[in-house]
N, C-alpha and C positions, 0 to 999 in steps of 0.2 A: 736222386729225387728231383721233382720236377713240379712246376705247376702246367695245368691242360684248362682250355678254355676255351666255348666256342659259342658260336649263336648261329639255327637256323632260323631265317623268317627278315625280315627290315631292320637294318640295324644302320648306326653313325659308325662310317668308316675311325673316325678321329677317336669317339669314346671309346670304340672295340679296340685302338691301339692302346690308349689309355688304361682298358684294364689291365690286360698283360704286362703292362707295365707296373703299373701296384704290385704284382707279385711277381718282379724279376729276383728279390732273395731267395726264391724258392729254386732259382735255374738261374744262376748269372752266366751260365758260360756258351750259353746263346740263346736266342729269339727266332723261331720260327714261327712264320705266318703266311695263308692259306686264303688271299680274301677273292669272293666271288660274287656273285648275286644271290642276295638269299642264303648267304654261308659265308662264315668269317669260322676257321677254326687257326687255333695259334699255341704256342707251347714254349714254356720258360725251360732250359735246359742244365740240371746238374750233375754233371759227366761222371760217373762212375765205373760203368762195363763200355768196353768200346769205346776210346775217347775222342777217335778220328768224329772228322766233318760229316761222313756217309750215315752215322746215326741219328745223324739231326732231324728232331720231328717238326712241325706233323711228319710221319711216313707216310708214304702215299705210292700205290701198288695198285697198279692200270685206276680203276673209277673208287677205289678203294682207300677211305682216310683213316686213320692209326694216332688218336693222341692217349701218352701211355705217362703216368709216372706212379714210378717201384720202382721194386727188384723181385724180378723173376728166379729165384734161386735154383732153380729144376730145366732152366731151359736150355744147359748142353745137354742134357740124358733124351728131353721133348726131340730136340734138331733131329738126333739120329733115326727120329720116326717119321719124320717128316721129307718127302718127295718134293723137294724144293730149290729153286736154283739162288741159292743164300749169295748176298751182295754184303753184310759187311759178320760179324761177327757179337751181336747185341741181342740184348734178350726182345729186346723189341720188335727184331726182325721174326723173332721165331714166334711170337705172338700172333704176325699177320697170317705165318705159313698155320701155325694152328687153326685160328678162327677160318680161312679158308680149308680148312679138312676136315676139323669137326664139327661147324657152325658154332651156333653159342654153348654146346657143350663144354668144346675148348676150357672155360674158365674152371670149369673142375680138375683140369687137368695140372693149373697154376700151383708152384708153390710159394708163397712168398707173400709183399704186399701190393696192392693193386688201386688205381683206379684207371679204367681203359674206355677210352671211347673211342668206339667203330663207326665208320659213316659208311655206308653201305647201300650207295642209291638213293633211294629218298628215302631212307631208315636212318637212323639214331639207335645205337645202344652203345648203354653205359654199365663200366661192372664195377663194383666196390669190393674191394678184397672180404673175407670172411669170417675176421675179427673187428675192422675198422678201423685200422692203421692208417690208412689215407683217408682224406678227406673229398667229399664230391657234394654242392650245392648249386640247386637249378631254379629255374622261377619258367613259370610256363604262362605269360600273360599275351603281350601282342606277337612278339616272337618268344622261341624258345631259346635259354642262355644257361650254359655250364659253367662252372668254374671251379677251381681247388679251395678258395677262398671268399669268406662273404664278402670282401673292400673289393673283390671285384665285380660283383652283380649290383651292389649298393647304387653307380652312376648309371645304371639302365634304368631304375624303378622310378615311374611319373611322383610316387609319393611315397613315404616312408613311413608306416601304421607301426606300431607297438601289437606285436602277436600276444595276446595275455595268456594265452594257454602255456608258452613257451614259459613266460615269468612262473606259472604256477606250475609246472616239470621244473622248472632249476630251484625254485623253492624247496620242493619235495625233495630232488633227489640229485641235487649239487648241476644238472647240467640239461640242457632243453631234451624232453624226449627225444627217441628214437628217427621221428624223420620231423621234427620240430626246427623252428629257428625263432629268433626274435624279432625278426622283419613278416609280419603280414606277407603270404603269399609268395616266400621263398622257401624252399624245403631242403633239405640232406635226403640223400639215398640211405638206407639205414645199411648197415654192414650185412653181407652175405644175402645181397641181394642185386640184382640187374634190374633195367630201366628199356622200356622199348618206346621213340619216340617214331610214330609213323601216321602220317595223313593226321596230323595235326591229335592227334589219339596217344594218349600215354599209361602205359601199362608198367607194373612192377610186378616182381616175382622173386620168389627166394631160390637159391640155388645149391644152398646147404646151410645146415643145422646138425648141430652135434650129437641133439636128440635121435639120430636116424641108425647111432648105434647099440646096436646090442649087447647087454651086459654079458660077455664071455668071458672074464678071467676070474676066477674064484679064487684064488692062492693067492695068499704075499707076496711069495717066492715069485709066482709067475709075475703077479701085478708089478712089483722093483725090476727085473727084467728087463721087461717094456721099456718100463717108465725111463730107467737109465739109456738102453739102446737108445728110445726116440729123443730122447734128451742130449743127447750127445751125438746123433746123427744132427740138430737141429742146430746147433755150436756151429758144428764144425761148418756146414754147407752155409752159414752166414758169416765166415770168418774171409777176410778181402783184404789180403797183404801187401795188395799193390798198390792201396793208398793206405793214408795215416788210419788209425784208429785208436780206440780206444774204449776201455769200460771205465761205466759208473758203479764204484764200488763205496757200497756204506758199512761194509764189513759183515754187514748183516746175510742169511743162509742164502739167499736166491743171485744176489750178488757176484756173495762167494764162489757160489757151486759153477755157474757160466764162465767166471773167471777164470778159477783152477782149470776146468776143461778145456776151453781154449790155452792156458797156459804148458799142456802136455804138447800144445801144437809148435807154439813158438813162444817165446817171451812179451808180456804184454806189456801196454801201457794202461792205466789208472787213474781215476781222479776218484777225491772226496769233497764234501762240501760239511763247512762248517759254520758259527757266526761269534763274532767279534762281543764279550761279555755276557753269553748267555752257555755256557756249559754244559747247562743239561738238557740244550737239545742238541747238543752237538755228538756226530757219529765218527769223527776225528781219530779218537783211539782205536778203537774196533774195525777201520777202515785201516789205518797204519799195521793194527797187526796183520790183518788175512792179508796185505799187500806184500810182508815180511814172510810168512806163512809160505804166497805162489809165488814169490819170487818180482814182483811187476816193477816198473818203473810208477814210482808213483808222486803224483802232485796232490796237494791240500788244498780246495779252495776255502777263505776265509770271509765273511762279509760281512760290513756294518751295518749301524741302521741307513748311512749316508746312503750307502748303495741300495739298499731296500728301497728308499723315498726315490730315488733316482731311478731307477727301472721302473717303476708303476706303470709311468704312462708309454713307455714305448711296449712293456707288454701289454698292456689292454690295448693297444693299437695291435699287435700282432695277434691276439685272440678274437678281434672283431666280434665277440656278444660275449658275456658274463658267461664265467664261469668259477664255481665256487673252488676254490682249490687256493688256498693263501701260499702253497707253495711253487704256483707259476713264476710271481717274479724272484724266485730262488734258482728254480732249474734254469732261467732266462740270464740269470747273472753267471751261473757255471756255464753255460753253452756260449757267455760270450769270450771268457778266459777261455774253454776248448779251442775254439774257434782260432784267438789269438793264436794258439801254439798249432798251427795249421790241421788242425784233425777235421776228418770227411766224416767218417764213422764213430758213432755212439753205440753201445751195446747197454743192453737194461732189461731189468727183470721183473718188467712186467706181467701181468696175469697167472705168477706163481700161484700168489694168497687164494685168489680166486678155483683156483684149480685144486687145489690140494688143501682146501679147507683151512685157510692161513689166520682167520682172523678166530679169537678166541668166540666173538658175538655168535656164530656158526654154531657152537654146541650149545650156545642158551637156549637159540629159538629151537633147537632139536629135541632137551629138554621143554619148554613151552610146548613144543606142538603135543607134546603126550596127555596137557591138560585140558587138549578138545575134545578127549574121550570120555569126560565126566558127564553121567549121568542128567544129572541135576545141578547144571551151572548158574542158572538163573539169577540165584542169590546173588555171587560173587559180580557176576552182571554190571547186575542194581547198585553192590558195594561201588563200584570202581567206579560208575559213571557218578556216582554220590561224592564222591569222593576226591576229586580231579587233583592231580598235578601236574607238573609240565616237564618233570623227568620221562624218559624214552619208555625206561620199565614200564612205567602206568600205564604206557599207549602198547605195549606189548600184550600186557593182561587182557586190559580191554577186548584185544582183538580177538584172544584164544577164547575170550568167554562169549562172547558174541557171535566167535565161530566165523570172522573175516578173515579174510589173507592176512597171516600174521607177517612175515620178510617180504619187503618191498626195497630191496638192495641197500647194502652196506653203505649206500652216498645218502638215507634219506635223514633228511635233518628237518624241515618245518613239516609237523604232521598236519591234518587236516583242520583239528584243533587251533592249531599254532595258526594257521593263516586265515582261519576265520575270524581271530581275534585282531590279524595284521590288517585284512583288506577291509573296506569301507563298503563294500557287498558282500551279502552269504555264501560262506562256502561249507555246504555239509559235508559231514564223517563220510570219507570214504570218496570224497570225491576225488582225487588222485590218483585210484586204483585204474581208473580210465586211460591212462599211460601206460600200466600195464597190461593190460588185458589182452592185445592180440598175445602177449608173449605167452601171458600164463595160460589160454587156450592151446599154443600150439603146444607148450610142457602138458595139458592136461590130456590132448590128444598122441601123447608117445609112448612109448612102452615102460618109461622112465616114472617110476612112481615115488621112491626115494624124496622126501622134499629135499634134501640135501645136494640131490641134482639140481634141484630149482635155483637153490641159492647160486649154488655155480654158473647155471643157464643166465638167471639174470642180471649176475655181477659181470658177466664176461661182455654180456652185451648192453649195458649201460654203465653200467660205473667205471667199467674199462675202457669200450668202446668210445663212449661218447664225452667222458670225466678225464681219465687218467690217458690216453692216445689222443683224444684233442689234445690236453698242453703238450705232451710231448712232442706232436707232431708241430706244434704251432712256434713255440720255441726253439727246438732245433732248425727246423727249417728257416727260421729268423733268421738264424747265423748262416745258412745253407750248409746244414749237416745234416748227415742221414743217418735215423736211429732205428737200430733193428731190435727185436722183443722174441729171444729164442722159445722163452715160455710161447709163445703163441704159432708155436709153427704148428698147422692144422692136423697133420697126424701123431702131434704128441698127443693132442687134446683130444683125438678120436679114441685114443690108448685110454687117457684118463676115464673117458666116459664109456669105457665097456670093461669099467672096471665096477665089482659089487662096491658099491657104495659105502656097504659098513663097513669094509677093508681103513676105509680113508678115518674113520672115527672110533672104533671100535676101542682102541686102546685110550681113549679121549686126550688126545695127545694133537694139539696143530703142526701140520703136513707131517705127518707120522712115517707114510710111504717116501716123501721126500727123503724126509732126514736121513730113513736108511739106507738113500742112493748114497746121499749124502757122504754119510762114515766112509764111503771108499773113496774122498776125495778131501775131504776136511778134519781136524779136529772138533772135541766136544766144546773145547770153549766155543766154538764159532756155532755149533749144531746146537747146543742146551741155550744160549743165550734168550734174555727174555726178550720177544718182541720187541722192537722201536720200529713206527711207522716213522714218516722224513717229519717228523713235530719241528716247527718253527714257529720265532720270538714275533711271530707278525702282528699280534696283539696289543705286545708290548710297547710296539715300535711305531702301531698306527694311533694309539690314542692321542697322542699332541699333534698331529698331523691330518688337521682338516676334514675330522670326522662331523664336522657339522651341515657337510657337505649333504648329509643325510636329511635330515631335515627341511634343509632349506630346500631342495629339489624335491621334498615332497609336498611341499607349502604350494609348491607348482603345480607339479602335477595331480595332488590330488589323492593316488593310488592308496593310501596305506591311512591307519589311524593314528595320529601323532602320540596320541596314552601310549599303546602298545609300542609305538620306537622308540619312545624316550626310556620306558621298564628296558626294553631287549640294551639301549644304549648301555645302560645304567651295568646292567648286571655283565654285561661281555668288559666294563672298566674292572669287574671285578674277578674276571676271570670264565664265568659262566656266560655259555651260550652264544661263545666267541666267533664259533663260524655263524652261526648266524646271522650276527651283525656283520660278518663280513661278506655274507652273503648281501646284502642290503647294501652297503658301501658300493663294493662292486658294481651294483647294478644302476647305482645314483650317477656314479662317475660317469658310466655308456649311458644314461639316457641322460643328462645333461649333454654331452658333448652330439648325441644325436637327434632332439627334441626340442633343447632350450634353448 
């Protein structure tokens, strides 16, 4: 893993070394830099394939610049297609000989994660891998400037505006839309998409969508199959014994299942994460037994609240804009014990739930959506807007009676409702749906009709992409660790989604197709187990800790209605509407430290 950074156009020799330097945890084991007129590209270095000096980026191949950081997991199979006089033995090199053979095709050919910029004459292109595991943020004002991370475009910008659309995407739905940020006039690449910067012209384009495949597998039998091969092709081709590693195992099915498989390969190592007087969130025991179960070497992290109050701020420093997820400074305090005990690699299991229909909320709104068939719904209409409350269900009714997009991803927590009563300006019903709308256009434009694909469509590319692969990436790379997400290797997911959809639900059972890969590598205690998402005592632990923080930064800025913070205060001390207010916390903290 690696941070990439560059600027065409007038830049300050001094700031441009300065950024790269803000994200040398991303690459400590070298600094490469490329400066010219009108062109600074530079790159933090963390050695993983190839550890020799000869892979040190930028690469650069006759008039041709190469800043990469991933892992290319396919690129000894690519080399051997490739008519190329190869100089060192790194996926990075095979990267150049691609994009020189098959232009910007090339990145379809990628498997793995990605962000890649090519400098190609007076062209510019940038590729973001196809889930959104890496990170890539640009600003296009007097020059154009890239980076892996926002703290490093932040010292370019003449001024620093509050994006409010951003505020109202992480309100909605835990994390700034899709090519969103919280600085005015800085954007992300959205995942599974490219960037063409040329004669001062900037063009984006998608380059795949999982929508593009066809539902061909109709059997169980076939669909488990699949499922298993691709699952287990995607272990193994991420598994790298020449440095330390490691999985995160909470005992829990997705955990488990990556673990045991890799564990057929060789003996692993394991962590779990627990906390100090809170029990029942803790996933301790069910991580000790599947640990007993595969056999692994395994450590327990334990944490207090000391450590909770302790981490804060260096992870909100390492997140650089809010995001709603109370358990970043949890993952942040396990990556830094990994770390200690010298591990390069993390393995996690991410984008299971999403895939395989993991959350039970999945069959509600499956059930709900069958009540937009009624005839004469009017009445209930009228009941429910007559009738308001601030539970989720109400806002579900609502929408099936009214006939709007009922799922609007698994992350969303203030509804439209909710923030009209927060901000100090009108915000009508429905106005959120504006964040999604390219998505659910290009779902309504696919052959995929299933809303069940939807839900998957749009968990995968925001609450995963942009919610749950932000912290991760942002965290681990804190410590300069690289974490890989076998769920998300791009031809499982093509597998999954040419799959008949009622296969996944039918038996109304969450990840049903999973579970029965499952049985040929686990037990039922670990397969029937009820649910536990990673629940944390962050509630508990932040209330005598400076939550007034809230207020008073709003007595400043303005933004919000103090009635409505003090109720949301009020009721998250008692337990209700917890992320909420930490949604709001969170956000006070970054704009104090960037505003006030």
């Amino acid at each position: 893993m690696c941070a990439v950074f560059g600027i065409l156009g007038d830049y300050s020799p001094s700031l441009a070394r300065k950024s790269i330097e803000l994200m040398s945890h991303r690459g400590p084991n070298h600094c490469g830099i490329i400066e010219k007129e009108q062109l600074f590209f530079a790159h933090n270095r963390l050695s993983i394939v190839d550890q020799e000096k000869r892979s040190n980026q930028p690469f650069v191949f006759k008039d041709i610049l190469l800043n990469f950081n991933g892992e290319i997991y396919n690129f000894k199979e690519l080399k051997k297609e490739l008519d190329f006089d190869f100089k060192t033995s790194s996926d990075t090199e095979v990267i150049m000989a691609s994009y020189l053979k098959w232009g910007v095709d090339f990145v379809s050919k990628l498997e793995g994660m990605f962000v890649i910029a090519v400098f190609d004459g007076a062209k510019l292109l940038i590729f973001r891998d196809r889930f959104g595991k890496k990170p890539i943020y640009y600003t296009n004002q007097d020059s154009f400037i890239f980076a892996s991370e926002l703290k490093a475009i932040k010292p370019h910008l003449k001024h620093k505006e509050l994006n409010v659309d951003a505020l109202h995407s992480y309100l909605a739905f835990l994390a700034p839309s899709f090519d969103q940020t919280f600085y005015k006039d800085v954007y992300k690449l959205p995942a599974s998409h490219y960037l063409v910067f040329e004669n001062r012209s900037l063009k984006i384009k998608r380059y795949y969508s999982p929508l593009t495949n066809k539902i061909s597998i109709f059997s169980e039998k076939d669909a488990i199959e699949n499922i298993e091969n691709e699952l287990v092709n995607s272990v193994h081709k991420r598994l790298n014994f020449d440095v330390n590693s490691s999985f995160l195992l909470s005992g829990g099915l997705d955990s488990s299942l990556i673990t045991s498989i890799a564990s057929k390969k060789q003996k692993v190592q394991t962590y779990s994460f627990g906390f100090d007087q809170y029990n029942k969130y803790n996933e301790l025991d069910m991580a000790l037994y599947s640990s007993n179960l595969l056999g692994s070497e395994h450590t327990q992290i334990v944490a207090s609240r000391d450590d909770f109050i302790e981490s804060l701020e260096d992870t909100f420093f390492y997140m650089d804009e809010p995001i709603n997820d109370p358990a970043s400074s949890f993952l942040y305090i396990l990556m830094k014990h990994i770390k200690n005990d010298n591990i390069d690699i993390v393995y996690s299991g991410e984008g299971s739930d999403e895939l395989f229909l993991g959350y039970r909320h999945y069959f509600e709104y499956l059930d709900l959506e069958k009540l937009s068939s009624l005839k004469k719904p009017m009445w209930a209409e009228k009941y429910f807007k007559s009738n308001y409350n601030e539970n989720r269900e109400w806002e579900w009714y609502k929408r099936v009676f009214e006939k709007s997009l009922l799922f609007r991803s698994s992350g969303e927590k203030f509804t439209d409702i909710q923030q009209n009563k927060l901000f100090k300006k009108n915000i009508k019903d429905n106005y959120s749906l504006k964040y999604l709308n390219l998505f659910f256009d290009h779902f309504k434009g696919s052959e995929h009709k299933d809303m069940s694909s939807w839900y998957s469509y749009l968990d995968l590319y925001h609450f995963q992409a942009e919610h749950f692969l932000t912290k991760l990436d942002r965290v681990s790379m804190a410590h300069s660790i690289e974490a890989r997400s076998p769920f998300l290797d791009h031809k499982l997911v093509d597998t999954v989604f040419s799959i008949d959809p009622k296969l996944k639900y039918q038996n109304n059972n969450t990840k049903d197709l999973l579970k029965k890969v499952a049985s040929r590598y686990l037990d039922k205690k670990i397969i029937d187990q009820k649910k536990r998402g990673f629940s944390t005592p962050f509630n508990e632990w932040i209330q005598d800790h400076n939550i007034n923080i809230v207020l008073d930064v709003n007595r400043k800025s303005k933004l919000f209605n103090e009635e409505y913070l003090v109720s949301l205060i009020s009721q998250a001390s008692k337990g209700r509407f917890k992320q909420h207010f930490w949604a709001l916390y969170v956000f006070s903290v970054w704009y104090k430290k960037e505003f006030l």
